[in-house]
Residue, then its C-alpha position, 0 to 999 in steps of 0.5 A: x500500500x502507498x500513501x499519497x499526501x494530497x498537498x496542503x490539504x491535510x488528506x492522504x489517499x492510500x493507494x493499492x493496485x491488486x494482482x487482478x489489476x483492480x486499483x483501490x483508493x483510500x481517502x480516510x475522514x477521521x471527523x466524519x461520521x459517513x462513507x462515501x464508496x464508489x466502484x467505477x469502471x473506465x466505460x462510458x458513452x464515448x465507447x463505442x467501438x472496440x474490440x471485444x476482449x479475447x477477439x481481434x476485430x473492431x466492433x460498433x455496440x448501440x448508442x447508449x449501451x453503457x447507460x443501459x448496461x448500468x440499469x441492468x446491473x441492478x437486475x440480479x439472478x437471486x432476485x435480491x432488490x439492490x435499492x431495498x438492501x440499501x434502503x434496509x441499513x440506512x444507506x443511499x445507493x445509486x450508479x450514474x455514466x458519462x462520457x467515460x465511466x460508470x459509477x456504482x455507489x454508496x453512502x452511510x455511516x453504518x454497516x459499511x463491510x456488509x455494504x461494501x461486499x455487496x457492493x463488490x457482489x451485485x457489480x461483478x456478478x451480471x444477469x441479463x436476460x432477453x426479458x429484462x432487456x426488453x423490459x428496460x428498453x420501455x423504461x430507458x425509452x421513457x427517460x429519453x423521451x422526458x429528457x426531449x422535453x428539457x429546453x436545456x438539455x435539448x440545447x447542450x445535447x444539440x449544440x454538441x452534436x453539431x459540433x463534432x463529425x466523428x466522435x462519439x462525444x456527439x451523442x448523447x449518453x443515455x443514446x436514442x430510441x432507435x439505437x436502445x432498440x438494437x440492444x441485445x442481451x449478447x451485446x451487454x455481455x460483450x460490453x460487460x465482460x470488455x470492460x467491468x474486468x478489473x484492470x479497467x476498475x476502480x474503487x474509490x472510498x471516503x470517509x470514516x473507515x481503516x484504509x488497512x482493513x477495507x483493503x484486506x476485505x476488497x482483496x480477500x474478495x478479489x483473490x476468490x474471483x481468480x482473474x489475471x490482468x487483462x491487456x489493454x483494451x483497443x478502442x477506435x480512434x476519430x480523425x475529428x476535423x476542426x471544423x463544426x459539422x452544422x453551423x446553426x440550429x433552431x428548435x421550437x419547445x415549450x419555453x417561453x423565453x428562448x434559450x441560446x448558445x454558441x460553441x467554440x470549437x478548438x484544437x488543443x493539440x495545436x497548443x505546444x508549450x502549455x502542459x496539456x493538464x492545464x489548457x483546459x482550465x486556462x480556457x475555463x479561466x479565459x472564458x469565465x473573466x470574458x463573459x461568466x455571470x460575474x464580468x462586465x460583459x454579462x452585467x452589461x447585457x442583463x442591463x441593456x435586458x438582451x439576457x434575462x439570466x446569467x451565462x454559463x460556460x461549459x467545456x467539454x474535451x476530446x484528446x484534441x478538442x475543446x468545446x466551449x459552450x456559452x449558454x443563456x436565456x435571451x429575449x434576443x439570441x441572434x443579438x447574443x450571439x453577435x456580442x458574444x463574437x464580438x466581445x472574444x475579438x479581444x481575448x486579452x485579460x488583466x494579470x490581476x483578473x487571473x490571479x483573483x481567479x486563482x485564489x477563488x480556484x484554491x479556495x475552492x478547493x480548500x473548501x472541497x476537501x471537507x466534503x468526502x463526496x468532493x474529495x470522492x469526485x476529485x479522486x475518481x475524475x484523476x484517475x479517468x483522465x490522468x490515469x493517477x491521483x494529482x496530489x498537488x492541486x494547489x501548487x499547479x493552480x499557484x504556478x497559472x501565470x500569464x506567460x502561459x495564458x498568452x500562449x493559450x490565446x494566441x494558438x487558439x482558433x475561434x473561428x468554427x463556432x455553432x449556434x443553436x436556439x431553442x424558441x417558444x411554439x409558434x402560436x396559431x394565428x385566429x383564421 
């Protein structure tokens, strides 16, 4: 077992990689009174094409199969309900998949080593039956249907797809109707058994628990199930273009004031002497002093009544993209979009504008290592990006400077850009 001291922050994360290639990442709490587990795997809705472990040829599964493949879980042979264990000791239970993981988890103050087996149990013992399949294609249905009727998330979900050509960023994780459909009990095993073996897993825990001893449990467990370390798996790779594939998009919703956003494609490859790990967050920087609900660029038009709520700003990564997302209500998107391209003619930034942004940066993530689901998330989010723990989260932010964001702003690119609008119905006139 190796300690990692998470610097300035008075947290160690002992760490344990087990001869099946399982990792384990320990985050004692001693001042709480609560656990936070989780048991991920690196799979999420970016993969869809692989080749299927012990095979050699390059496969494509349905549009959101892992999300479907998370439900499924819940299904086991004995009939035991997963929600009602849980429910029985107190604790809270849920799983979730993005772009590239899936979580399962819980979180209770009691009867952990029985919640953690069981944990270890449902999650690594799959039960798929044509029947349950076809059962919760009806469910997922139904959710995919209740997310079209979000403004929101019709707006995030467009403005991406027609951003990206070929990655399968593009689509959503939950997939369509038509793609859920396809999905067959043979599918789910071929996905299962690619991608929830322990060299592609995690375990991540929180809180008030022995290191020492949760990691003896998690390894008795592991050692009955005899399985070695599998070779890394194949995923396809995209020769994604810079460019967007579609440059506009309006949708009519029940809304009443139309929702807007525009979406900055750009080449981070391109940016050479910029730490990879830090391009991301220097554009956040970037964009956030230029038009977040915080600058005078937002304040000016809630005054002049162009936006009626604060802008946000979200970034989405591929290894050589970055999608910036700049969301808003407006009574007048196409006049939002204008000043939004016009305001980024000028990217240039005041030195102490950046370090204000640093200290609101370490100050959060002081206040983040308080919280056991924080430090949880920040643990989980490292280890599927960077494959390890940083342990110096504070020193990186404290050595932002404005060399480097000058080299951030003069290799980027923001001509391709999408726009989408999501407007109110059009009312029928009276004949």
């Amino acid at each position: 077992m190796r300690k990692i001291p998470l610097s300035k922050l008075d947290i160690n994360v002992f760490y344990e990689k087990l001869e099946n290639g399982l990792e384990v990442f320990i985050a004692p709490k001693n001042n709480v009174n609560n656990i936070y587990a989780t048991y991920s795997t690196k799979y999420g809705s970016n993969q869809n094409d692989f080749v299927p472990i012990n095979q050699n040829k390059m496969i494509t599964v349905p549009l959101g199969i892992a999300h479907f493949l998370e439900h499924q879980l819940f299904n086991q042979e004995d009939k035991t309900d997963v929600m009602a264990f849980y429910s029985e000791r107190g604790t809270d239970v849920n799983a979730n998949t993005n772009k590239l993981k899936t979580t399962y988890l819980f979180e209770g103050p009691d009867f952990f080593e029985e919640n953690l087996k069981f944990l270890l149990n449902y999650v690594e013992k799959p039960y798929f039956t044509d029947e349950s399949v076809n059962k919760e294609k009806g469910i997922v249905e139904q959710e995919i249907k209740m997310y079209q009727d979000r403004p929101f998330t019709r707006l995030y979900e467009g403005i991406t797809y027609n951003a990206f050509h070929e990655h399968p960023i593009k689509y959503p994780i939950i997939g369509n109707i038509e793609s859920i459909n396809k999905v067959t009990k043979d599918d789910l095993y071929t996905c299962y058994n690619t991608f929830y073996h322990p060299s592609n897993m995690f375990i991540v825990i929180t809180g008030n628990v022995d290191p020492i001893n949760t990691i003896e449990i998690i390894k008795q467990h592991e050692n009955e199930r005899s399985l070695e370390k599998q070779k890394p798996i194949k995923l396809q790779t995209y020769n994604e273009p810079d460019t967007v594939e579609k440059k506009e998009e309006e949708i009519n919703l029940n809304v009443t004031i139309p929702k807007v956003a525009i979406a900055f494609k750009i080449n981070i490859s391109k940016i050479k002497k910029v730490p990879k790990i830090e391009i991301v967050t220097y554009l956040n920087i970037l964009f956030s002093l230029k038009l977040g609900s915080t600058s005078e660029f937002c304040e000016n038009l809630k005054e002049e009544q162009i936006i009626t709520s604060f802008i946000n700003n979200y970034i989405l990564d591929t290894d050589k993209h970055a999608l910036v997302i700049i969301v808003t209500e407006s009574k007048q998107p196409k006049e939002f979009i204008k000043r939004v391209r016009r305001e980024l003619t000028n990217l240039s930034i005041l030195e102490s504008d950046l370090e204000r942004i640093k200290k609101t940066y370490i100050s959060n993530v002081i206040y983040a290592s308080d919280s056991i689901t924080s430090i949880n998330s920040k643990i989980m989010s490292n280890v599927v990006k960077y494959n390890k723990v940083l342990n110096d989260d504070i020193e990186i932010i404290e050595k932002y400077n404005m060399d480097e964001m000058k080299e951030v702003i003069k290799s980027i690119n923001l001509d391709n850009y999408t726009t989408y609008i999501v407007n109110p119905l059009k009312k029928n006139k009276d004949i």
